[in-house]
C-alpha positions in Angstrom: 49.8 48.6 -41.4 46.1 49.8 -40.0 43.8 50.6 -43.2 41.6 53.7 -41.7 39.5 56.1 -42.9 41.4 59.4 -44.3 44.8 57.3 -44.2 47.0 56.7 -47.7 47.2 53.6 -49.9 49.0 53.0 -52.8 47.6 50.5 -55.5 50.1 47.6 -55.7 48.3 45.5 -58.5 45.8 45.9 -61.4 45.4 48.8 -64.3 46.3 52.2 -61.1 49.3 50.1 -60.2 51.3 52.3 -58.1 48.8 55.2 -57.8 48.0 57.0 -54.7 44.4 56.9 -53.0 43.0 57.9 -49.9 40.8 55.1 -47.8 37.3 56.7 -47.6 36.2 53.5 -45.6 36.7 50.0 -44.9 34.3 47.0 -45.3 35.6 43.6 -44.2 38.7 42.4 -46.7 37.3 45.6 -49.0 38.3 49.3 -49.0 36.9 52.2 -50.9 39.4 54.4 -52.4 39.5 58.7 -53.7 41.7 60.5 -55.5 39.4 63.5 -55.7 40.0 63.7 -59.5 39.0 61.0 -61.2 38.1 58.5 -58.1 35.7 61.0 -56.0 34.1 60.4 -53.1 30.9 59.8 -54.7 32.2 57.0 -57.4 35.4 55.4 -54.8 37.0 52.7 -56.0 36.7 49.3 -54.7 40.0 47.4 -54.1 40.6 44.1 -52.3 42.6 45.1 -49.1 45.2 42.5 -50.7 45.7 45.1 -53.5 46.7 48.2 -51.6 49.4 48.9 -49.7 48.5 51.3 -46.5 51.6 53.9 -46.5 52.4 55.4 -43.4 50.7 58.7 -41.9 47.2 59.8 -42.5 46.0 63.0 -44.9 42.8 63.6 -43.4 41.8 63.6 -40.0 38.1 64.6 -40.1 36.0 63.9 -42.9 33.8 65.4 -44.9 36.4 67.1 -46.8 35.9 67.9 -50.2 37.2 66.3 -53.3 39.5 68.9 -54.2 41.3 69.0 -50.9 41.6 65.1 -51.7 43.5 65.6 -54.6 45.1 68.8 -53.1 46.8 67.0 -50.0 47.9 63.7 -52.7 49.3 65.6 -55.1 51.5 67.6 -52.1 52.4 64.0 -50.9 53.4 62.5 -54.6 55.4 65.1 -55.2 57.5 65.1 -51.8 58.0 61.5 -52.3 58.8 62.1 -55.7 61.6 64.8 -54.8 63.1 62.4 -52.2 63.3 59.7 -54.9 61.0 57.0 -52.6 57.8 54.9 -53.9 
């Protein structure tokens, strides 16, 4: 899976195990991550590439978007997934 800018990722190790982020940009083996609540685009957090998992389709298309559509279009994803019972 491609890590881009504006696509998902889902933390697959340390303390935000299995939480949902979107790639603000990518730097060699290192991404920075938003969840527009707590992770914002000003303070992203830094994951090793080896820690995410890229999940399929991309929320954003053209950036700058604000931090509440962020956390708007995630929380419309989580819960779809969540009603079909995926991870």
């Amino acid at each position: 899976m491609d890590y881009q800018p504006g696509c998902l990722a889902r933390s697959i190790a340390g303390h935000d195990k299995d939480q949902y982020y979107v790639i603000l940009s990518v730097d060699g083996e290192r991404v920075a991550l938003a969840d527009g609540r707590t992770r914002t685009q000003e303070h992203p957090k830094r994951k090793n590439k080896r820690h995410i998992q890229a999940v399929k389709g991309c929320l954003i298309q053209e950036f700058p978007v604000s931090d509440e559509e962020i956390y708007a279009r995630l929380k419309s994803f989580v819960k779809r997934i969540s009603d079909r019972g995926e991870k």
